[in-house]
N, C-alpha and C positions, 0 to 999 in steps of 0.2 A: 379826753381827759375830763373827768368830774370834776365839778365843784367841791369843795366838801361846804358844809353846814351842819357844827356841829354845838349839841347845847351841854351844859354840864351842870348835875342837880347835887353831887355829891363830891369827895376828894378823889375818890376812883375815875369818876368823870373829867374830874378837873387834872388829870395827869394825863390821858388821852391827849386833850388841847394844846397841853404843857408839850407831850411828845412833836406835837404839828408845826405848835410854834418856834421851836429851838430854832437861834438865828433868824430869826427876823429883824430886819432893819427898822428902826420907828424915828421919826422925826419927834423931838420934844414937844414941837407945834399942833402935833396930830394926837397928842392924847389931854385927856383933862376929864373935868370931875364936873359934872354937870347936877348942883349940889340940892336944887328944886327938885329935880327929875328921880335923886339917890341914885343916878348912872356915874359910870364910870368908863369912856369909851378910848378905844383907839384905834388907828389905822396903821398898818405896817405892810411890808413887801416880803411874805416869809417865806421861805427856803421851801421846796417842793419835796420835801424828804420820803412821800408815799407814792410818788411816780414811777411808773411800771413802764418806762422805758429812760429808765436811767442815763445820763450823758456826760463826758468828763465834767464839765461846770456844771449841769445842775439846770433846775429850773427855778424862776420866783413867781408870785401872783401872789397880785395887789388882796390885802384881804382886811377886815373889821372884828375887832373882839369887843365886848364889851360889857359888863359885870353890873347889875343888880342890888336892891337893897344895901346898898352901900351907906355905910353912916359917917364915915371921914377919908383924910387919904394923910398919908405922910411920904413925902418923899427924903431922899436922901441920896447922897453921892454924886449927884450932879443936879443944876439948876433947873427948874420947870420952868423958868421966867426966859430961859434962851431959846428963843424960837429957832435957829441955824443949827439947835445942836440936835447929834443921834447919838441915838443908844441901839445895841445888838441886844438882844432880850434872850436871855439862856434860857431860862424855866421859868414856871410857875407852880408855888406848893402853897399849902393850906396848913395854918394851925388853929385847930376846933378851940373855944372857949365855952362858955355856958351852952352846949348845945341848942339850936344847930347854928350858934354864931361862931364868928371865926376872923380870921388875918388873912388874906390872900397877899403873899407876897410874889411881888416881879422883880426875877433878879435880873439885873443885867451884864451884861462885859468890862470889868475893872470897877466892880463894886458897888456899882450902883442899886436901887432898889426903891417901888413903889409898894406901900403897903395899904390895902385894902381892908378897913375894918367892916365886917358884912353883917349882914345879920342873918344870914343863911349864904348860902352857896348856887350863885344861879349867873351863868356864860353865857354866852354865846356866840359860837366862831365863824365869820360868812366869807366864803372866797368872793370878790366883786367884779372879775374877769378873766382875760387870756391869761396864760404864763408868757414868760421871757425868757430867755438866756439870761442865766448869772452871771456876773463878772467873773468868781469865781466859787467851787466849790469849799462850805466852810470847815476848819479839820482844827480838831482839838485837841490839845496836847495833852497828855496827862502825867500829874508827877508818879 
């Protein structure tokens, strides 16, 4: 099983990553804004959704995202200051401003949302080791 490492320079890119990352679990404590650096990083446990031997649960593996030229962050819908708390991360989508600046928003499960004001568009996705067994496969209802 590969790693992936994947980097994303535009919103076509940046939907790729979005696809990788759907359901990933993130601990509130492992992301943050590192405001000297204009990084924006986090750690999460995401869902193996490109695995070429599929299993009823699924696989996870520990992996690192982490976002560039960054000029603010706003979050919303739950606290950044709760270190115990997690969020499940559904997507990430891009709205352009003044080109090539933009919003990177990270939605999460029950409304949550971190928004990224960038001044360009530049990711990058690093798997950090083995996979796992998931607890469970995740399934999404639709109305």
């Amino acid at each position: 099983m590969t790693d992936l490492k994947l980097i994303a320079l535009d919103s076509e890119d940046l939907e790729v990553i979005s696809a990788h990352v759907q359901d990933a679990v993130i601990r509130v404590a492992d992301m943050g804004h590192a405001r000297a650096d204009r990084r924006f990083a986090l750690l999460m446990n995401r869902f193996d959704w490109e695995s070429d031997k599929p299993r009823a649960r699924g696989l996870r593996k520990r992996a690192a995202l982490h976002f560039d030229a960054v000029a603010h962050v706003a979050y919303a819908g739950f606290d950044p200051a709760a270190p115990e708390g997690v969020v499940e991360l559904l997507s990430i989508g891009f709205t352009p401003a003044e080109a090539p600046s933009g919003t990177v928003e990270l939605r999460f499960a029950g409304g949550g949302t971190v928004r990224l004001g960038v001044d360009y568009i530049e990711a990058r996705l690093t798997d950090l080791g083995a996979a796992w067994a998931a607890a469970a496969r995740p399934v999404h209802i639709l109305d």
